[in-house]
C-alpha positions in Angstrom: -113.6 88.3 -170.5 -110.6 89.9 -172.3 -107.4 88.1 -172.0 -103.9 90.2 -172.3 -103.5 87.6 -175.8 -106.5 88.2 -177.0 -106.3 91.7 -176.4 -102.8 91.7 -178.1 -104.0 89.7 -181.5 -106.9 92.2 -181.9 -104.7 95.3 -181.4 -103.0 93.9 -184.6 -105.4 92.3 -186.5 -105.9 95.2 -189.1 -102.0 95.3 -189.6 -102.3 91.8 -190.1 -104.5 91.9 -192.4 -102.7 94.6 -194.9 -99.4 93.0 -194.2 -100.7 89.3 -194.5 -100.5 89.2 -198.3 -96.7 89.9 -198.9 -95.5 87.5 -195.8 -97.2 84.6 -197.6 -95.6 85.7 -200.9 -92.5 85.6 -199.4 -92.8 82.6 -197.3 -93.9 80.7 -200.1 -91.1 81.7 -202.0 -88.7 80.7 -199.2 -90.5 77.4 -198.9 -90.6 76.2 -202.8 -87.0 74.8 -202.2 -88.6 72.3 -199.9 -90.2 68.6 -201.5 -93.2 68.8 -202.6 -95.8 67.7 -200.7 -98.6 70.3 -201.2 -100.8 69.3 -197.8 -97.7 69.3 -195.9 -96.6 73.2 -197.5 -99.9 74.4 -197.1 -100.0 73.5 -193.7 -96.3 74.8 -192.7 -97.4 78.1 -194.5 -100.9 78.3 -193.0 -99.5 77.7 -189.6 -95.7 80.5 -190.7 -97.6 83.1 -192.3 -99.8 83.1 -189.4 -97.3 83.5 -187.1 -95.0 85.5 -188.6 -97.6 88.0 -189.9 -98.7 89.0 -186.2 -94.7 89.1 -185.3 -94.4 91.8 -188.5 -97.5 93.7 -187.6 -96.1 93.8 -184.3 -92.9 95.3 -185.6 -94.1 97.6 -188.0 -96.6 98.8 -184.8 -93.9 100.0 -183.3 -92.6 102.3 -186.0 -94.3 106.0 -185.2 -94.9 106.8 -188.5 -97.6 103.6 -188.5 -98.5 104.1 -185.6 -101.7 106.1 -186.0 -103.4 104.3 -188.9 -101.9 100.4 -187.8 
């Protein structure tokens, strides 16, 4: 059984995992103005970079020129 998510989040799992790297560098840099509680920052960029790396591979899907490789 194959849901329409599922089916979504594996279409972009490879872009996800070449774009993954530089989202978490850049989150992290966004969230290093915030107090430091390590658990609580690794969770919110655990949980960010997660999220917001699907939405960017999503984006970058779109653009034809990545298209056939992403």
């Amino acid at each position: 059984f194959e849901s329409t998510l599922m089916r979504w989040l594996a279409e972009r799992s490879f872009a996800v995992y070449v774009l993954h790297a530089p989202v978490l560098v850049a989150l992290a840099m966004v969230f290093r103005a915030l107090p430091q509680n390590m658990y609580a920052l690794a969770a919110l960029l655990t949980v960010t970079g997660l999220l917001v790396s699907y939405i960017v591979a999503d984006v970058v899907r779109r653009m034809p020129v990545f298209r056939t490789f992403l």
